[in-house]
C-alpha positions as CSV (number, residue, x, y, z in Angstrom):
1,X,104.6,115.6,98.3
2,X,103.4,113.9,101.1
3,X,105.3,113.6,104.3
4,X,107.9,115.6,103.2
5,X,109.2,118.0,105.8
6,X,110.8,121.5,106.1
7,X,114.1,122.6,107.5
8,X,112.0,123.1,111.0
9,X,110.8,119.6,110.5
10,X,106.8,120.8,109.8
11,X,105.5,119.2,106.7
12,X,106.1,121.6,103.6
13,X,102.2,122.0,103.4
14,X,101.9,123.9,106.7
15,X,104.9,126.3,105.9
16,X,104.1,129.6,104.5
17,X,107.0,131.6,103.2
18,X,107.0,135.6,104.0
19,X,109.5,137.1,101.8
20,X,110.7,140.4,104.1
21,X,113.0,143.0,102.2
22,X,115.3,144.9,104.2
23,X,112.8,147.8,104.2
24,X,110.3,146.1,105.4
25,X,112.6,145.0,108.2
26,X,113.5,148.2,108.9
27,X,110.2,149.8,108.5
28,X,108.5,147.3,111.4
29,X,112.0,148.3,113.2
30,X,111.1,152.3,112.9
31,X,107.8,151.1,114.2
32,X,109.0,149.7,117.3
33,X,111.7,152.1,118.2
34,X,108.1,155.1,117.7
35,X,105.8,152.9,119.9
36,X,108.5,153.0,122.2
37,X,108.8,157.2,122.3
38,X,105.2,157.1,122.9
39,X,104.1,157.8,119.5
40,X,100.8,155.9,117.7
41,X,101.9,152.7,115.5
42,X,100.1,149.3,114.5
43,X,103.6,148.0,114.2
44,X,102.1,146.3,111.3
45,X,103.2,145.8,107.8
46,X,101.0,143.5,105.4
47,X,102.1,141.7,103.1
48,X,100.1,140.9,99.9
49,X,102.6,139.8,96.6
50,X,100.1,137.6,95.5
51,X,100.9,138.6,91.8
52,X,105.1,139.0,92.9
53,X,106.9,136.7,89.7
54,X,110.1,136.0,91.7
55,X,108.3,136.4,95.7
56,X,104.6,135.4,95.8
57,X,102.5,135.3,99.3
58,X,100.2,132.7,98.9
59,X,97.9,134.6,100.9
60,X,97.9,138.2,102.6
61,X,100.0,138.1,105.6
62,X,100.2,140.7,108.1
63,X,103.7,140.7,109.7
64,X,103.5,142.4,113.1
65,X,106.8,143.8,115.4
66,X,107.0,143.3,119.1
67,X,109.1,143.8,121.2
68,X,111.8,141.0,122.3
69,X,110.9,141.3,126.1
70,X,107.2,140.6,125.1
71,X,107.8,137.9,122.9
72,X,110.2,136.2,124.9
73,X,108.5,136.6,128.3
74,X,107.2,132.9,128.9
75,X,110.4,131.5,127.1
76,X,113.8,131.6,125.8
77,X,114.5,133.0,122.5
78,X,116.2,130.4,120.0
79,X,119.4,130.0,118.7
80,X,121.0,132.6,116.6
81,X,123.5,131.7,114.4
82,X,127.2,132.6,116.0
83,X,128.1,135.1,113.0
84,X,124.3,137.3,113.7
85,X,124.9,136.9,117.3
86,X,127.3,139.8,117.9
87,X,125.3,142.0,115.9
88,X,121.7,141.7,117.6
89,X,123.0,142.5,121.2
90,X,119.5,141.3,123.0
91,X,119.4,141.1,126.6
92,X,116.7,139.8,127.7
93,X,115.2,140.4,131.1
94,X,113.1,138.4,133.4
95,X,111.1,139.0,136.8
């Protein structure tokens, strides 16, 4: 469908979905709180449902955890919405 755009306002074409379970959410979350203690981690989980009936990739996708004072060093993070806000408890800090 040409010109049609996503809920970010990118045309569908250029949108890839990544279908992340809650395991895998906690899994790249374990990986972030062991890089933190020191210990050896990609902090990488791939994703490759190619063959998934209900959650396909359309391609392998590696899905890789940083850490919010990384990512958000050169900007502010986005808007959360008001019901996950309490819940995250981010504090970002800047020098």
């Amino acid at each position: 469908m040409a010109g049609r755009r996503s809920r970010t306002g990118e045309r569908e074409s250029d949108v890839q979905t990544v279908y992340l379970t809650r395991r895998n959410l906690l899994t790249l979350l374990s990986k972030l709180d062991r890089a933190k203690a020191g210990e050896q981690t990609h902090k990488t989980i791939v994703k490759n449902d190619v063959r998934h009936k209900k959650y396909p990739c359309s391609d392998v996708i590696e899905c890789i955890a940083v850490e919010d004072e990384d990512y958000y060093a050169e900007r502010n993070p986005g808007f959360v919405h008001e019901r996950d806000d309490g819940t995250l408890q981010i504090r970002i800090i800047r020098q």
